[in-house]
N, C-alpha and C positions, 0 to 999 in steps of 0.2 A: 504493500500500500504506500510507504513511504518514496520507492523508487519511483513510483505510478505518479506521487503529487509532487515530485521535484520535477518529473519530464513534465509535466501539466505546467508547471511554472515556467519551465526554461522557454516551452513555447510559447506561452502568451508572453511572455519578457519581449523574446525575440519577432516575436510582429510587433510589438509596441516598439521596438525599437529603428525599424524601416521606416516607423513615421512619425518618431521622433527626432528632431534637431536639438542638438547638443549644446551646451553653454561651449564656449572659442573662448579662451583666455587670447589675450593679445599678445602678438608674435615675440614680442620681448620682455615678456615674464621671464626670470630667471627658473630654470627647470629644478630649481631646490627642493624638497619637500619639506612637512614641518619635521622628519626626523632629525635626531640634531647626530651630528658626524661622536666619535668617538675620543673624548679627552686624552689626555697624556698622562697613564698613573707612574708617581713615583715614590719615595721614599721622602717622606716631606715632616716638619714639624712647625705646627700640632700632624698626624698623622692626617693622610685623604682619606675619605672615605663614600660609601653611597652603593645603590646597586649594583651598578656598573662592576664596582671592586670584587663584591660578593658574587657577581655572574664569572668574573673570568679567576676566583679561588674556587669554584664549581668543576671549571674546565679543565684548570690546570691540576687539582684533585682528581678529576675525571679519567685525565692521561699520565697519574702517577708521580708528579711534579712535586704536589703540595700536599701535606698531611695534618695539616694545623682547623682551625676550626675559619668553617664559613660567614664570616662576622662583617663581612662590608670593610672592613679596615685594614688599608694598606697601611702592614707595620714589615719590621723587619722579617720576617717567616716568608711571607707574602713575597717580599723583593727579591728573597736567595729562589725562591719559587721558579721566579720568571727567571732569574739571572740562570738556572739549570738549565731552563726551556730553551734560552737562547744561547746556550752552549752546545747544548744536543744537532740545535740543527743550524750549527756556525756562524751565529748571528752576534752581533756586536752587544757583550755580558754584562749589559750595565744596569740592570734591574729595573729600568725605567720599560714601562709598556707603550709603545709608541704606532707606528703605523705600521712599520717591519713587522712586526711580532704579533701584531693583530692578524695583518694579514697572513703568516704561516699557520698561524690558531685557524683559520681561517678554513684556508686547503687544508687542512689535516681533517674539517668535517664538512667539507663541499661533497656535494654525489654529484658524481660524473654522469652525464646520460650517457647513450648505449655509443660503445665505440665506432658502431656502423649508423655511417650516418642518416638520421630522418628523414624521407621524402619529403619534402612541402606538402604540405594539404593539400587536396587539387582541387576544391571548392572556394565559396567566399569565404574567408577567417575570421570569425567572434568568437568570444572571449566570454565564458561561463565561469563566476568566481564563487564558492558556498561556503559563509565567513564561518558557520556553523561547522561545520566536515572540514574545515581551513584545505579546497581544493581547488585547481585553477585547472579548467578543462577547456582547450581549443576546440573549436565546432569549424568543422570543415560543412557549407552549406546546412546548416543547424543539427547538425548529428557530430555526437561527441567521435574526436581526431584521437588525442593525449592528455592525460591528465595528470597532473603535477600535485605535491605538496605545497603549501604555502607556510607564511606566519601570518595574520592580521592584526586587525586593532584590541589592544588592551580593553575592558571591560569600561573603563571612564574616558577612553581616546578610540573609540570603534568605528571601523572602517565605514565609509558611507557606503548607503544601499541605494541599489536604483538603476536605472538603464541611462548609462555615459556613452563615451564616444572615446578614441584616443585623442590625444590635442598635441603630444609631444612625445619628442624621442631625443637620447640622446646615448654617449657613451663617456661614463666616467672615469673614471683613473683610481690608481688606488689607493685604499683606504676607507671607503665606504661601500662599494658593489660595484660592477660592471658596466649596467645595463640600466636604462630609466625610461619609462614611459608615462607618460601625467596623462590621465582622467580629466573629463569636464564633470568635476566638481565646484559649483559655486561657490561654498564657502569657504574655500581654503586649498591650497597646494597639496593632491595624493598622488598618487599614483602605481605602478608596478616597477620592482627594482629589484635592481641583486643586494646581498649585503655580504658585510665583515663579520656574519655573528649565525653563520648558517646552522649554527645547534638551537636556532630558538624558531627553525622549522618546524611545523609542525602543531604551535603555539598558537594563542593569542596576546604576543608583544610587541607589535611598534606602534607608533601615533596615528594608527588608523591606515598606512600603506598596506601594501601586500610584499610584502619580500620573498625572493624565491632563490634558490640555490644560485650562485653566478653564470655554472654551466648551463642552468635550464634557462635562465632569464637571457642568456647567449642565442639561445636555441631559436627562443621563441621572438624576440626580437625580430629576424629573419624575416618571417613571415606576417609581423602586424605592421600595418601601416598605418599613417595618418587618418582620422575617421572609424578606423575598426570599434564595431559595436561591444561594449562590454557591459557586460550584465550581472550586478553582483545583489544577492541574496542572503538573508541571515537564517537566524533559526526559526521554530512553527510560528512565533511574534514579533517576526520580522523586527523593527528596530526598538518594539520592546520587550526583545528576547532575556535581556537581563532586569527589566524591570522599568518602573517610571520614575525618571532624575525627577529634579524638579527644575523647571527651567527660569531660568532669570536674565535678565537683557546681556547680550554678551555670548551668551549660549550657541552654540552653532549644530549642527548633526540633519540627523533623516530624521531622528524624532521630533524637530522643531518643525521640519518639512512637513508632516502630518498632522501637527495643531496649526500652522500657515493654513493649508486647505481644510479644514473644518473651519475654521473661523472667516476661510474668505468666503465659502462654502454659505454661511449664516451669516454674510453680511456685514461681519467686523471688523474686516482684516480685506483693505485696496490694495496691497504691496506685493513686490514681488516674491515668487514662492520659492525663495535662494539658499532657506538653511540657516539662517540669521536672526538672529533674534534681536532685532533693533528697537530702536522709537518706537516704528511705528505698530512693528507686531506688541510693545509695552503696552500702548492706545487701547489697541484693541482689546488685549485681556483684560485691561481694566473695565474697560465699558462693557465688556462682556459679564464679567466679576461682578459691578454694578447692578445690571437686569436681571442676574440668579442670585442677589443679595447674598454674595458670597462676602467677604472681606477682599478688599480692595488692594491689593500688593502689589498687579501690574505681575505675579509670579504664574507660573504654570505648575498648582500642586496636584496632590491626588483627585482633589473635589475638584477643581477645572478638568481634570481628565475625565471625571463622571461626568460631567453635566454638556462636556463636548461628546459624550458615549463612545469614547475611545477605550476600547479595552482591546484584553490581551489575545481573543483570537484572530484578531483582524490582520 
């Protein structure tokens, strides 16, 4: 049944997306995303510390490096750590983690695809993404081609849902992934990429991109071009699979996108329907707030959720 309502989706996706036009960011947008590139740990006083730290004493624990405890904090254990790593495979010992040594962490957990190389699709190419299953499948003429691993958006940075277009491509250098292609997403810079952190495939970890191994994001490249249709889907409640935020001006996602149309929907909301949670969508929840003699915040709580009948199997 559930294979049955994921093809029932990917097809209506995919006709809605033949006659959908895509938001076009302008030609000299910088192709950045909001992920942020990879800091330089070292041996520092007070000591560094943060996820970051804790993710690669994970790694370097992982490959037998480090034995000390997983605490986020670069102290000296940590440093002799990497300075092993970057002996082992003749890299300059200076305990400092910098872009070298990322990137061998890197290749040591890239998955190759298959040595023989892929035919091209021999249909149109879109792009089927399920943040839910974290899977990125090419549709050669709407019928699934190849299907990849991915990483997506963290549970408070979640990838946008919706039916996009490509707008950009490019190729990076090293130190953060390969390969870059940006989404017409209105509210902000996503898109498909390689990364430096190819163990957190599989995941739900970066600011709402999709990263894919370097090789596959190599592969796939190839084959998308400017305009390719992409279609990305969450879980059975779509973008309130993990529940209802509460939204407040400033806010951006697919969950704003869907109190935007209920309130443009009923009349209180003129603005455009981009993801944003501005002025003018604040207006409207309040006057809305106002006529259901809710309390007047200008917020998007659970009781505005009620009273716009937005629940969770929609």
């Amino acid at each position: 049944m559930f294979l049955f309502a994921r093809k029932l989706i990917l097809t209506v996706l995919l006709i809605i997306t033949i006659f959908t036009t895509g938001f076009s960011p302008k030609a000299n947008v910088s192709p950045r995303c909001s992920c942020k590139e990879d800091r330089q740990l070292a041996l520092k006083n007070p000591y560094m510390s943060g996820a970051d730290v804790k993710e690669i004493q994970q790694q370097l624990q992982n490959l037998g490096f480090y034995k000390g405890k997983t605490d986020g904090i670069y102290g000296p254990e940590t440093a002799e750590a990497v300075k092993l790593f970057q002996k082992k495979y003749n890299l300059l010992a200076d305990g400092i983690l910098g872009f070298q040594t990322y990137n061998k962490l890197a290749k040591l957990f890239d998955v190759p695809v298959s040595l023989k190389p892929t035919t091209p699709p021999p249909g149109k190419v879109s792009i089927f993404i399920d943040t839910f299953e974290r899977k990125l499948t090419i549709l050669s003429d709407g019928k699934p081609y190849k299907e990849y691993s991915v990483a997506v958006g963290k549970w408070h940075t979640p990838t946008p849902l919706g039916v996009w277009k490509i707008t950009q491509k490019a190729v990076w250098g090293e130190g953060f992934g390969s390969r870059w292609m940006r989404i017409s997403v209105p509210w902000g810079i996503y898109g498909i990429h390689g990364t430096n952190k190819p163990w957190s495939i599989g995941n739900y970890a970066s600011a709402g991109c999709i990263r894919m191994y370097n090789r596959h994001v190599e592969e796939i490249y190839r084959w998308v071009s400017i305009g390719t249709p992409v279609v990305i889907v969450g879980g059975p409640y779509g973008p309130f699979t993990s529940g209802f935020r509460t939204l407040v001006k400033g806010d951006k996602g697919s969950d704003v996108v869907e109190v935007q149309k209920r309130l443009k929907f009923l009349g209180y909301y003129n603005g455009n329907i981009d993801g944003i949670f501005g002025w003018g969508m604040e207006k409207a929840v309040k006057r809305f707030q106002k006529d259901k003699k809710i309390p007047i915040t200008g917020q998007v709580t659970k009781k505005v959720y009620d009273e716009l009948q937005i629940i969770r199997f929609e």
